[in-house]
C-alpha positions as CSV (number, residue, x, y, z in Angstrom):
1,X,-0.8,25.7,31.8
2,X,-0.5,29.1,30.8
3,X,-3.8,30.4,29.1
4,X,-3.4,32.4,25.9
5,X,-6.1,35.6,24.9
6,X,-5.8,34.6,21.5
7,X,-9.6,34.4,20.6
8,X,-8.5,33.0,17.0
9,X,-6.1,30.4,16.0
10,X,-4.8,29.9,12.7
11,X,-3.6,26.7,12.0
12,X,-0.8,26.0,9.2
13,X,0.3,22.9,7.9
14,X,3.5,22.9,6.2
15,X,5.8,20.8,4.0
16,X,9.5,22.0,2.8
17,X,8.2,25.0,1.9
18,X,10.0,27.4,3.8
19,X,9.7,30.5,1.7
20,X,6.5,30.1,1.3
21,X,5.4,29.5,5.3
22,X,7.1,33.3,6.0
23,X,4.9,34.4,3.5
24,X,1.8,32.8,4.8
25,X,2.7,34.1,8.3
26,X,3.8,37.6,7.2
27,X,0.1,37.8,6.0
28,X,-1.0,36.7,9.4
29,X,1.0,39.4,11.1
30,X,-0.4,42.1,8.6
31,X,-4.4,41.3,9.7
32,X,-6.1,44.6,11.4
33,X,-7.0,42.4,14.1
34,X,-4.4,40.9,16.4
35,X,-6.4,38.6,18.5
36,X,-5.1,35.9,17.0
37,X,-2.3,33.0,17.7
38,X,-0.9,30.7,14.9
39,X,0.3,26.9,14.9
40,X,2.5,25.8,12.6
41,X,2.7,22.2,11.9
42,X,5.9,20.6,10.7
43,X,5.0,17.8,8.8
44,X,8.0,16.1,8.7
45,X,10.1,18.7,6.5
46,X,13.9,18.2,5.9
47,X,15.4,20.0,6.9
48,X,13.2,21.3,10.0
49,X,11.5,24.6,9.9
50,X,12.9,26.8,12.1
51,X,10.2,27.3,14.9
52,X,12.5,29.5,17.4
53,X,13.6,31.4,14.5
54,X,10.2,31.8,13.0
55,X,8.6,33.1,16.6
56,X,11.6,35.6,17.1
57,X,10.4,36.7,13.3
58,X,6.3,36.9,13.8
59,X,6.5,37.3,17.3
60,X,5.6,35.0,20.5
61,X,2.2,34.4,19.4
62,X,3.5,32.1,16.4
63,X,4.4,28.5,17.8
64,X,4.9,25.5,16.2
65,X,4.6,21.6,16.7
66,X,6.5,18.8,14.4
67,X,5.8,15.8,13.3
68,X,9.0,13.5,12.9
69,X,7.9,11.9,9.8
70,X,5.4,13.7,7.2
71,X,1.6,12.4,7.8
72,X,-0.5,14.5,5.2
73,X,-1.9,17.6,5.7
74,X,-5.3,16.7,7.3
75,X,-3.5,14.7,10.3
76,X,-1.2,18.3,10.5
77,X,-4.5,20.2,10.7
78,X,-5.7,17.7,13.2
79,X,-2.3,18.5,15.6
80,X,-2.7,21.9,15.0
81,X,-6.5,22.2,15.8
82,X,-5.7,20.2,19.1
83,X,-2.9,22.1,20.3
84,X,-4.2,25.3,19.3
85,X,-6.1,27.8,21.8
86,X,-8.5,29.4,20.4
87,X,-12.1,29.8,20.5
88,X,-12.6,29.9,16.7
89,X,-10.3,28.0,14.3
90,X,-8.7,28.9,11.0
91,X,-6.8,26.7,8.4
92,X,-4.2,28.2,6.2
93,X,-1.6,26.1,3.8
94,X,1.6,27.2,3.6
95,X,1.6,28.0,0.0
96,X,-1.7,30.7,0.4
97,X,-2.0,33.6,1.8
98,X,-4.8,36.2,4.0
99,X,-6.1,39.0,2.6
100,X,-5.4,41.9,5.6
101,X,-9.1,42.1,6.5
102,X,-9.8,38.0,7.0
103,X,-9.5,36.9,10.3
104,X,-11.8,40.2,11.1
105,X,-14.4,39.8,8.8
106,X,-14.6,36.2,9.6
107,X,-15.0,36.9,13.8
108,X,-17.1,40.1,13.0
109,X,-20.2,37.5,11.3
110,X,-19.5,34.8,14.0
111,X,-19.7,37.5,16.7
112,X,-23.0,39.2,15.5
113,X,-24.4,36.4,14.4
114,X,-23.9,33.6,17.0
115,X,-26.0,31.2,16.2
116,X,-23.6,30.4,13.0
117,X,-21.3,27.4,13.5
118,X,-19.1,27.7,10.6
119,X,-18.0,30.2,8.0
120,X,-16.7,29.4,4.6
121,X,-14.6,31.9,3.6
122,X,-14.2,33.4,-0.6
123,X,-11.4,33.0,-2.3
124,X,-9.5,34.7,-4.9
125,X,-6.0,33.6,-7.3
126,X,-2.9,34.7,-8.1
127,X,-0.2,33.1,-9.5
128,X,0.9,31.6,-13.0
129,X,-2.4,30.1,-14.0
130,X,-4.6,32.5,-11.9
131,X,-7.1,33.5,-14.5
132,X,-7.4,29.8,-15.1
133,X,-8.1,29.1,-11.8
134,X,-10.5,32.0,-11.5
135,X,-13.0,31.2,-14.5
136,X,-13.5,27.5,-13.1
137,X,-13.8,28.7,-9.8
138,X,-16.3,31.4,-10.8
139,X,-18.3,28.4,-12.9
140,X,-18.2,26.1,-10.2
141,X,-19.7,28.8,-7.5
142,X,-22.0,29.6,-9.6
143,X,-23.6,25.8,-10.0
144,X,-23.2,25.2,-6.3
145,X,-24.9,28.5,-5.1
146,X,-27.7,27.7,-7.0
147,X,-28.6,24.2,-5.8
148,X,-27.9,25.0,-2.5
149,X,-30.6,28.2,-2.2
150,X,-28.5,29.7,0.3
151,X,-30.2,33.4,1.5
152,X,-28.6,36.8,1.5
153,X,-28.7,37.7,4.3
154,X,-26.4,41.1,4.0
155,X,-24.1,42.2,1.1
156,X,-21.8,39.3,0.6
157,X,-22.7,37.1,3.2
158,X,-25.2,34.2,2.8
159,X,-26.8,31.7,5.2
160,X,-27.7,28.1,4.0
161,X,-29.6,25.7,5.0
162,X,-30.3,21.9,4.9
163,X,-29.8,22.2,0.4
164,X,-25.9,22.6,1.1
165,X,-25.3,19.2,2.5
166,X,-26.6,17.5,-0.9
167,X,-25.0,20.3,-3.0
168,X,-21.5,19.4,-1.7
169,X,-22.3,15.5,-2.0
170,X,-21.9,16.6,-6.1
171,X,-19.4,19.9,-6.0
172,X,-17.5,21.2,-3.5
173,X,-16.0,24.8,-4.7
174,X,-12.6,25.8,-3.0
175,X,-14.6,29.1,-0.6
176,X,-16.4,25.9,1.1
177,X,-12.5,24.1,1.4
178,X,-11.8,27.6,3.8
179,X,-13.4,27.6,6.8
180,X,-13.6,29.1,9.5
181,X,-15.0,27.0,12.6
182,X,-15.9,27.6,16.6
183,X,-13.8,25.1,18.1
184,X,-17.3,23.7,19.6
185,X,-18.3,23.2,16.1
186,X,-14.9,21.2,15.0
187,X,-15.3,19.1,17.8
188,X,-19.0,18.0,16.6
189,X,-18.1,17.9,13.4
190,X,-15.2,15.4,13.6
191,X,-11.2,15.6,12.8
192,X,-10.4,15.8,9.2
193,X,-9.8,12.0,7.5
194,X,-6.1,11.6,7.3
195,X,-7.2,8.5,5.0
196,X,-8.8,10.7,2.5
197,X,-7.5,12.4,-0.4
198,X,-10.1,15.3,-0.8
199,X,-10.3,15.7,3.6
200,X,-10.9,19.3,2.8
201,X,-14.4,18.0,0.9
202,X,-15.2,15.5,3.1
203,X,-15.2,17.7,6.1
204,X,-17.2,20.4,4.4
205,X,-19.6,17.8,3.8
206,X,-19.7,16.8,7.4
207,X,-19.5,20.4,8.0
208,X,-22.9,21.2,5.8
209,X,-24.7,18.0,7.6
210,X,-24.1,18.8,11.4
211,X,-23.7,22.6,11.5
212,X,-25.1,25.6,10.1
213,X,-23.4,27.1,8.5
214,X,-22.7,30.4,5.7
215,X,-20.4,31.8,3.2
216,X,-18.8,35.6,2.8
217,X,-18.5,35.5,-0.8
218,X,-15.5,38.1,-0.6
219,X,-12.0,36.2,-2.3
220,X,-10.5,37.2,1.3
221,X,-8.7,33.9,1.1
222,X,-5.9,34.3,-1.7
223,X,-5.1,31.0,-3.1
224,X,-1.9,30.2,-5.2
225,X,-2.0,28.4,-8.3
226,X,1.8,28.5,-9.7
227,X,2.4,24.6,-10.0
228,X,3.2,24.1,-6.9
229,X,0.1,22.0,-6.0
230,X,0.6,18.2,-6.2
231,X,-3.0,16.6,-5.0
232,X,-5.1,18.7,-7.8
233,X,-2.2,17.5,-10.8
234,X,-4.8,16.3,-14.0
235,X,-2.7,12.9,-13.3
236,X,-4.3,12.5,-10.5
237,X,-8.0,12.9,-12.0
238,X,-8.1,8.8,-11.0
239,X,-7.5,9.0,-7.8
240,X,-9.7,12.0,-7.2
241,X,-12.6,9.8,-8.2
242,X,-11.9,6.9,-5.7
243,X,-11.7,9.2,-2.8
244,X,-15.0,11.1,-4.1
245,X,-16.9,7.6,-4.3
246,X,-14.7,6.7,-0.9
247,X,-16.3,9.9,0.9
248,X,-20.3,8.9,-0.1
249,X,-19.7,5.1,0.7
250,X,-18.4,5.7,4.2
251,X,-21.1,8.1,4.6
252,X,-23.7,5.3,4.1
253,X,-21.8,2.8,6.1
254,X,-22.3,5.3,9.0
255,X,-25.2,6.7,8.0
256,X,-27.0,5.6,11.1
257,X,-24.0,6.8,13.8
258,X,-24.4,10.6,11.0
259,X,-28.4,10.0,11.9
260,X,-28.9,10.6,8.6
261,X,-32.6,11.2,7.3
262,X,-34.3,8.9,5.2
263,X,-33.9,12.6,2.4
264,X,-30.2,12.9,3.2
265,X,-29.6,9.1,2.7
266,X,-31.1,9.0,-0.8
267,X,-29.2,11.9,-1.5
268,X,-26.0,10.2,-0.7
269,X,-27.1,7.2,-2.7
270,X,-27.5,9.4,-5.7
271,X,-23.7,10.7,-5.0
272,X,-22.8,7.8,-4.9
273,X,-24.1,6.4,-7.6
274,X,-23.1,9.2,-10.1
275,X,-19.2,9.2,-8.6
276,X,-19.2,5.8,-9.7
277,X,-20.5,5.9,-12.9
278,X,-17.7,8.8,-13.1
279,X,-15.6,6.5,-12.4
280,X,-16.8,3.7,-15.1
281,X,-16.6,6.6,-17.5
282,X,-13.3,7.3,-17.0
283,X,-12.1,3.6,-17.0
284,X,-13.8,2.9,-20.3
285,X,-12.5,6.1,-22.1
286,X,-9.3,6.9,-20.3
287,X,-7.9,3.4,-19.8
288,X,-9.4,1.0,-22.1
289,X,-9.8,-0.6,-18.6
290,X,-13.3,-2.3,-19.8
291,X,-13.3,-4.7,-16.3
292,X,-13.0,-1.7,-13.9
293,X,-15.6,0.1,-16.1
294,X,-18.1,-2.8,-15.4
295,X,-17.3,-3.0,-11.7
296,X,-18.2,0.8,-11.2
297,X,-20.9,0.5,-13.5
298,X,-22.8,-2.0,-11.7
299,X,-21.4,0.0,-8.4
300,X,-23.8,2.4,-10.0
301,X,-26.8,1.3,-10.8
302,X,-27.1,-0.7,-7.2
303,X,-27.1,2.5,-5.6
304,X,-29.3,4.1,-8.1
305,X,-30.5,2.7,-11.3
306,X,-30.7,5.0,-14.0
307,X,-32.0,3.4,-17.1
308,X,-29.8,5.4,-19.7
309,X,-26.3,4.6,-18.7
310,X,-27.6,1.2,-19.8
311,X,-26.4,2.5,-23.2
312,X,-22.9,2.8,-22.0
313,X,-23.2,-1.0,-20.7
314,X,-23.6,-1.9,-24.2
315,X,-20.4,0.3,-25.2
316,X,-18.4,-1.4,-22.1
317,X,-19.3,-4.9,-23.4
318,X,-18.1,-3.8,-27.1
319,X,-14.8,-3.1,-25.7
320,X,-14.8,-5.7,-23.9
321,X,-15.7,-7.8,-26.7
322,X,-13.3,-6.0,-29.0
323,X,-10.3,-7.1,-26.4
324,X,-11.3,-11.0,-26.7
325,X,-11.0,-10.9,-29.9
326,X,-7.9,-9.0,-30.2
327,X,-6.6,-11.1,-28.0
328,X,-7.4,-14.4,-29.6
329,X,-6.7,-13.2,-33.1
């Protein structure tokens, strides 16, 4: 097999969005380091990207793999990640684009500082709803920075330790949804779930537990935010939930194959026990769904009892109450 020099490969998933993939890649092929080789991952689009006509575009380090019938984007990374070359991994959707100086900023901290396995990577917006995106963004970084006590340890780059894994149990910002992995690492770390809704979260989460890991708080990662999105649509606020609650509750079936410590399991159970009294919350005052409520609620308090959402038991069995009646009368 022939060997390729590419020290970085950047792997892009992509959908019937063929506009949009020459843009990604036209971003690749403007870094100001070309060390790098990209897979693109066909996920089943109709009609096919044009691979032979992408490479004669970008160049003979851009290849591509398809998938016959669409599989989500985390099995995409997966095929990508396995086919790819590289010593160090990057992800990049079809829809976002690199800022010029990415890839080199990225291998410059995981050259000089080898003892890193993973780099989450800054982002910044554009787009229709940018300054939308960039307020929450800038709220949420703000939380999570703060419980996880991560250390400067240069201008705009800071190390964390053991804090991140339970910060991203409760909030995982999109910078730690960008990394930027030694292929060693990935391979400890584990694929991305393809059964998984948020598999960007769930892997940074794995990523926080096994690795160590840091952030370069830089938006070098330019995310679009024009509607274009479908998983983060506020329809979909439901099934964001299950998958949240679906990440902690695998995590404690396997907590002894993660070797979880006795800290880190509590942790989870906490998680776990507030993403489902999300959930009851959001049954009992979204869809008048008083059953559901109760069955999350009491999900809840087994992992964790807390002795004031008691109070909103009392409000689920008004409802509840409310129904019988309207039902009988």
């Amino acid at each position: 097999m022939q060997q390729c020099t590419a020290k970085i490969s950047v792997v892009i998933p992509t959908h019937n969005r063929p506009t949009m993939l020459a843009e990604a890649l036209a971003s690749v092929a403007c870094q100001t380091v070309d060390n790098w080789e990209v897979v693109v991952v066909d996920d089943g689009s109709t009609p096919p990207v044009n691979l032979v006509g992408l490479c004669d575009r970008f160049g003979p380090r851009v290849r591509g793999i398809r998938h016959e019938s669409a599989r989500g984007g985390a099995s995409a990374k997966n095929t990508g990640t396995l086919t790819s070359l590289g010593q160090v991994i990057a992800f990049l959707d079809d829809d976002d684009l690199y800022a010029p100086t990415y890839l080199a900023r990225a291998l410059d901290v995981l050259d000089r500082i080898p003892e890193l396995d993973v780099v989450f990577m800054g982002v910044s917006w554009f787009g229709s709803a940018a300054d939308w995106a960039d307020g929450a963004y800038q709220r949420a970084m703000m939380n999570a920075l703060g419980l996880a006590k991560g250390i400067e340890i240069e201008p705009g780059l800071i190390r964390f330790g053991p804090e991140l894994f339970g910060t991203l149990l409760s909030t995982v910002p999109m910078a730690f949804q960008r990394p930027v992995v030694r292929r060693k690492a990935f391979e400890r770390i584990g694929d991305y779930a393809a059964n998984c809704l948020l598999w960007d979260c769930d892997w940074a989460i794995r990523a926080a537990l096994r690795t160590r890991t840091a952030l370069i708080t830089d938006g070098l990662y330019r995310q679009r935010i024009d509607g274009q999105g479908t998983s983060s649509r506020s329809d979909r606020t439901l099934d964001h939930l299950l998958s949240g609650v679906a990440i902690k509750e695998d995590l404690l079936n396997q907590a002894d194959a993660q070797q979880l410590l006795d800290d880190q399991r509590r942790a989870v159970k906490r998680a776990a026990a507030d993403g489902w009294f999300s959930l009851a919350y959001f049954y009992a005052t979204q869809k008048n769904d008083c059953r559901n409520a109760f069955s999350a609620w009491l999900k809840s308090q087994r992992h964790s009892v807390v002795l004031r959402r008691y109070k909103f038991l009392l409000r689920v069995v008004a409802c509840s109450l409310r129904q019988v009646v309207s039902r009988v009368s």
